[in-house]
N, C-alpha and C positions, 0 to 999 in steps of 0.2 A: 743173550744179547737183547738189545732195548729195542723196541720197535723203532721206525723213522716215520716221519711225517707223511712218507709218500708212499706208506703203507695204508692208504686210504680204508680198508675192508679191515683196519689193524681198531679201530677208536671209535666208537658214535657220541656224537655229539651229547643226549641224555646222559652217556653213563657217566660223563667227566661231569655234567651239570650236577647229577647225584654225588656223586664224592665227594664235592666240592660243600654240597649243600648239610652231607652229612660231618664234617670235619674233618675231610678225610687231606693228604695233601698230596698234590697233582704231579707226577713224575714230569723231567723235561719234555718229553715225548708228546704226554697229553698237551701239554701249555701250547705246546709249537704246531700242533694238530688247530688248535682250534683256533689263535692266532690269524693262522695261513690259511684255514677253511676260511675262516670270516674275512680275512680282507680280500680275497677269492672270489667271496660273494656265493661261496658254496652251504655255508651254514646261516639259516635266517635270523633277522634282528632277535625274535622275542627268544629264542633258544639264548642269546650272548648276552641278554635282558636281563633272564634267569640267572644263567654264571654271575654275574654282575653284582645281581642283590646278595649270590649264597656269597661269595669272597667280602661283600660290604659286611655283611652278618657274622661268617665264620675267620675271617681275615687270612694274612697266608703266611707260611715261613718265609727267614731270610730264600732259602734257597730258591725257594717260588719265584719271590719278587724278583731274584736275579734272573730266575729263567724267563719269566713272563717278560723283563727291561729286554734281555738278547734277543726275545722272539719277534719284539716291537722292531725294535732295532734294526733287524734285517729281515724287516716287512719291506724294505726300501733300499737306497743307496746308501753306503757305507760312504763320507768324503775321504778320499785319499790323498792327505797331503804331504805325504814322504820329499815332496820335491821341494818343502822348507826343510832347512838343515835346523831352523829354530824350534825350539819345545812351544809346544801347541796347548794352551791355557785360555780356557777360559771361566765367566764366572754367571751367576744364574741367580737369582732375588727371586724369592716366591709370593714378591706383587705388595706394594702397599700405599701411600699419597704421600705423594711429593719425591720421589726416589728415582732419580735421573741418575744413580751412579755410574750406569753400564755405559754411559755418553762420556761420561769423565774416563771411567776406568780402560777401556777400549785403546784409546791414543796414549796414554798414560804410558802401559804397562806396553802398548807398540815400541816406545820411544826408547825403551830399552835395551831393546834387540828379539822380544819375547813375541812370537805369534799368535792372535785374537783372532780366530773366527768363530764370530757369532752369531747365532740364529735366534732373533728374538720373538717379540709376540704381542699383541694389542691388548689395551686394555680392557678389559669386562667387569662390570659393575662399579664399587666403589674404587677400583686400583686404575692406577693409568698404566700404559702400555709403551715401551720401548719406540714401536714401529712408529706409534700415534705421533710420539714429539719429533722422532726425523723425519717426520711426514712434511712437520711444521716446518723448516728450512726448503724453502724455493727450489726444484726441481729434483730433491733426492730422491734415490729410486733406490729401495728395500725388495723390489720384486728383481735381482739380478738373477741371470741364467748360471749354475752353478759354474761354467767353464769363463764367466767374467768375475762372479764372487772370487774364482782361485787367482784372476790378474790381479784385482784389487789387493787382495792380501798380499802375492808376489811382491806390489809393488812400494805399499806403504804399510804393509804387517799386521793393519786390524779391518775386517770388514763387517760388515751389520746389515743384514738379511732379515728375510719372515720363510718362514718355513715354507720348501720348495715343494713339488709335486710328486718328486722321488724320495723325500724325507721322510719316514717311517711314517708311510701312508698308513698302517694299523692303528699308527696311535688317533691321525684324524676322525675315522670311523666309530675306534670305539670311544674316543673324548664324546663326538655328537651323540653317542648313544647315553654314556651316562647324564649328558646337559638334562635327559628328558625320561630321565629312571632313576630319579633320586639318590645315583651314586659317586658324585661326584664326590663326594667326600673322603670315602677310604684313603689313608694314606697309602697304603700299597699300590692304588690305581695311581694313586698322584705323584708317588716317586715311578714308578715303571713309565709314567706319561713325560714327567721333566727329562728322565734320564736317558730315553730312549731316543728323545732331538736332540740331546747334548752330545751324548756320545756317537749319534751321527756324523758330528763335525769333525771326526778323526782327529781330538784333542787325545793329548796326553794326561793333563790334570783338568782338574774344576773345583773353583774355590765357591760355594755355595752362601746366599746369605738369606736364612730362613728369619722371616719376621714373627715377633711374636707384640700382641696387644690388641687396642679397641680397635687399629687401622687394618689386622693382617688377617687372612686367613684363617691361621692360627691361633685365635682368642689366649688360649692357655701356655704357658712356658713347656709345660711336660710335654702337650701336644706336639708342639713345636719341634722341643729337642728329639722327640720319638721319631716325625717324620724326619728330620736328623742324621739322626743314627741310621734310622733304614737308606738314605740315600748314600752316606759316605760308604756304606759297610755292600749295598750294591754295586756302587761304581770300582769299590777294591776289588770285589770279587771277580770283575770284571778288566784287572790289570792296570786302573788308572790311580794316580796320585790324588787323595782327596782331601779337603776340608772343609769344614761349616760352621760359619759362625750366628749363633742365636742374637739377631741384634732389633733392638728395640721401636718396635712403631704405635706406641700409646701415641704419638702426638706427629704431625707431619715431620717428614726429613727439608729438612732445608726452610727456607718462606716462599719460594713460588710452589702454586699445582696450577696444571694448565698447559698443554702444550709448548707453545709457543713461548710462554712465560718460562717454562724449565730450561728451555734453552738459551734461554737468557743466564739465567743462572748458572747453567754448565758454562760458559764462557768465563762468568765473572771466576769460578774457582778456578778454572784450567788459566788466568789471568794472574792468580793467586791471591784475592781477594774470594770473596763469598760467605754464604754461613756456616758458622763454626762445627757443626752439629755433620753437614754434610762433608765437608773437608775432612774431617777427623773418620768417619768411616770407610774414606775413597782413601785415606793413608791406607787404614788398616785393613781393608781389603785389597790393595795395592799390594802393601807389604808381602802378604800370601800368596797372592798373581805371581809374583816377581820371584818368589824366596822356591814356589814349587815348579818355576819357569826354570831355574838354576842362572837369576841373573843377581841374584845374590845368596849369602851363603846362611842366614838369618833371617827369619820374618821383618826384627828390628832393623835390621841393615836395610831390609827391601822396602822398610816403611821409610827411610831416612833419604831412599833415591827414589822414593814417589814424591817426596819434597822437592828435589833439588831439580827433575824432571818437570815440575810445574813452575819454580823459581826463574828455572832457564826460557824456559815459553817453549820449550822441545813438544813437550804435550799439544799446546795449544795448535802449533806448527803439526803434530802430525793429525790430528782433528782436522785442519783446514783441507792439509789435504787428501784423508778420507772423504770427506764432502765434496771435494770438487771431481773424486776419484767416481763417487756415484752419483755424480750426474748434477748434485747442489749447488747453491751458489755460493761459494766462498764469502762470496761480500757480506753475506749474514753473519758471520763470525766477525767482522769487524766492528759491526751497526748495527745496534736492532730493529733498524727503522726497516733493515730488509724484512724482518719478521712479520708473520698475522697481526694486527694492532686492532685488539675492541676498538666499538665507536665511544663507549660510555664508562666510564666507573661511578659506582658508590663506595663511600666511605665509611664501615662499622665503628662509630666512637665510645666509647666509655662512660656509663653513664656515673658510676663510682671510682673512686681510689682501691687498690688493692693490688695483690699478687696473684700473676694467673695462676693458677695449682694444675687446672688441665685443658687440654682441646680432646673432645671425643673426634677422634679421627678418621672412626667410617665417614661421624657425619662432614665432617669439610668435602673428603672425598665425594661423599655424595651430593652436596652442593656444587662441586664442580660438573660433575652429569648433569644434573638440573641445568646448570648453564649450557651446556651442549659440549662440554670438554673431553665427556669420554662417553660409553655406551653401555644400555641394560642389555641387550640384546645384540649377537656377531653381525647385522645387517643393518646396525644404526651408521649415522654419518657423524664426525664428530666436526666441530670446530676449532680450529687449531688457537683461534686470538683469544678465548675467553679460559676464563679461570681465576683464581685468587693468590693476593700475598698478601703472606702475616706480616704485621709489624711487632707483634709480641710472642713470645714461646713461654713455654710452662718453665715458674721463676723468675719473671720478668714481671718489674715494676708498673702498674700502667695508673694516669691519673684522669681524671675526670674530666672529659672530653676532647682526650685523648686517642688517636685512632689503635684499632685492635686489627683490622685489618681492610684491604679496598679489595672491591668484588670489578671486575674488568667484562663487560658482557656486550651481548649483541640485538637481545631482547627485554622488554620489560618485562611480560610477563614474568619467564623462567629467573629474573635479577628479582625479583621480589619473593618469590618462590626461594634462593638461595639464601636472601639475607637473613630472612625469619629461621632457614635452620641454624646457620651460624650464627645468630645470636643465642640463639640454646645449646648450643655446642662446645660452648666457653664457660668457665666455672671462677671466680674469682673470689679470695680471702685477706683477711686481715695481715696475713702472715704467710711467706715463703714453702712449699710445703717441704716437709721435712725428710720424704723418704721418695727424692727422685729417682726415678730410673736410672741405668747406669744404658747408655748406646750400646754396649757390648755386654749380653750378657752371661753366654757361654764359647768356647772353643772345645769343636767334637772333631777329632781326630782317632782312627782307631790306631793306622800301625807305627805312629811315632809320637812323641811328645812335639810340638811345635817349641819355638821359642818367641 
């Protein structure tokens, strides 16, 4: 029989740090020993340090990762929300600029009958953060008590949170630990970190959407798909319905970044106007929300009543009253005059004719930090009014003194600072280029074929 956790005189701390370091792989027992020691506070930092680099170095099996995501997992509360009769879906982006889909998708896939709780997360470094732009809208409160998160959903079926203080407290400790031991990178640490607040929310499915390019995380496609596969083939293992789509962030999603500014944006598409680029991925990761929800019987069918969903204003309607359900001001969805409003903009114009070919899109992301939009560091402040929108996307015609995009700010200093990166940020040709990216560019499903 396998030891338990609470076999304390069963595991020391060293010998699993040696296993680990010599390639050896860690049975469920050790995982959930050291886990439960460390957020216990019973095993010290530089011993989980050590672990840390040997799994960044030696990496782990599937089964590992699964066991290390459960031990996360129920480091904390577990949400129980059996007392929806609706399948419980939600969906998770691993951070890139300009990507406001989870504001869209949330009321969207509510309006269908499908339950959304979501537990999101702030921005860090070049990515904006979920929390950051509902911050933006006049009085919404992201900090609910779990037992008002479960009214909110009861009553209008999606709710949008930041991670509570029962939520898979192990993952807090050791996230802060790798920020400062150079392991934030292992995809193992970073699927058992994603997985282990999702599957908190006592969802049933999660429709994943991993970015790959200059904007994401992920630099490389392989990377990408790799961490990928380890999250769908985790969360299977784990009894949930999964899928992931590889979708493209060489260049911002939509033309606003910027708090304030993105929610403007999520209005205009939930309106059924907006950009094209962002509409087309909040179909098709709609489509999935909905198809793994059982509110349709096809992806394509659940992309067709993500259309008809924003057509009717159902979406918009249940967006309002999410907002006014945590505490926002409705009136912001009508006007955006409720919104943060810079004092100033500059206008980046065109000093040639040409075709964009690209936007390096760390750097806009990072020009928007510069302006004070998002943060290097968890204990920066952001500003919700400042930020940028393009007027041109890569393929787009642009003429000579023509704008390329306007920077919306609140300082000169840091607007001067931004404009010199974005103007190096943009790449301009004679000619259209030839081998654009495609938005979508894989679907990783293990136990079925999607349609």
């Amino acid at each position: 029989m396998s030891p338990t956790v609470s076999s304390s005189q069963t595991f020391r701390a060293i010998d699993v740090i040696r296993k680990k370091r010599d390639g050896g792989e860690l049975c469920k027992p050790e995982i959930e020993y050291l886990v439960d020691s460390y957020t216990r506070g019973d095993i010290p930092d530089y011993q989980v340090s050590a672990w840390l680099m040997a799994v960044l170095l030696r990496g782990m099996s599937r089964a590992e990762t699964a066991w290390l995501t459960d031990a996360m997992l129920h480091s904390g509360e577990v949400l129980d929300l059996s007392f929806l009769s609706a399948t419980k879906v939600d969906k998770h982006s691993t951070g890139g600029v300009g990507d406001k889909t989870s504001l869209i998708l949330a009321p969207l896939v509510a309006a269908a009958g499908v339950a959304v709780p979501m537990i999101s997360g702030r921005g860090l470094g070049h990515t904006g953060g979920t929390l950051d732009k509902l911050e933006s809208i006049p009085g919404f409160n992201v900090n609910l008590p779990v037992a008002q998160f479960r009214r909110v959903l009861e009553t209008c079926g999606c709710a949008m949170i930041g991670q509570t203080a029962e939520i898979a407290p192990a993952d807090r400790k050791l996230y802060a630990l790798r920020d400062v031991t150079g392991t934030v990178e292992s995809p193992y640490l970073i699927c058992a970190s994603i997985m282990s607040k999702k599957l908190a929310e006592g969802i049933d499915a999660l429709v994943l959407d991993v970015k790959t390019g200059s904007g994401a995380f992920m630099k490389s496609e392989k990377d990408a798909a790799f961490l990928a596969e380890l999250m769908v083939e985790t969360g299977e293992r784990m009894g949930k319905q999964m899928v992931a789509l590889i979708t493209d962030m060489d260049q911002p999603l939509g033309n606003m970044i910027g708090n304030a500014l993105e929610v403007v944006e999520v209005v205009r598409v939930l309106r059924g106007a907006g950009p094209e680029d962002l509409r087309n991925l909040c179909f098709e990761l709609g489509g999935w929300m909905l198809h793994l929800g059982g509110a349709s019987t096809t992806v394509a069918e659940g992309k067709q009543k993500s259309q008809a969903l924003i057509a009717s204003g159902k979406a918009l309607e249940k967006f309002r009253s999410m907002v006014e359900l945590q505490g926002g001001d409705p009136r912001a969805i009508d006007g955006k005059e409720r919104l943060p409003k810079a004092q100033h903009t500059i206008v980046i114009t065109s000093a040639v004719s040409g075709y964009v070919v690209s936007w390096q899109c760390e750097s806009v992301g990072t020009a928007c930090v510069i302006l004070g939009g998002g943060r290097e560091r968890k204990e920066d402040s952001v500003d919700p009014a400042v930020g940028i929108v393009l007027h041109k996307k890569v393929g787009d015609y642009v003429s000579p003194g023509e704008p390329l995009a306007t920077i919306h700010y609140n300082a000169e200093a840091r607007a001067r600072q931004a404009k010199q990166l974005l103007e190096k940020s943009y790449q301009l040709a004679d000619s259209p280029p030839s081998d654009q990216r495609p938005l979508i560019h894989r679907v990783i499903r293990k136990s079925e074929e999607g349609n």
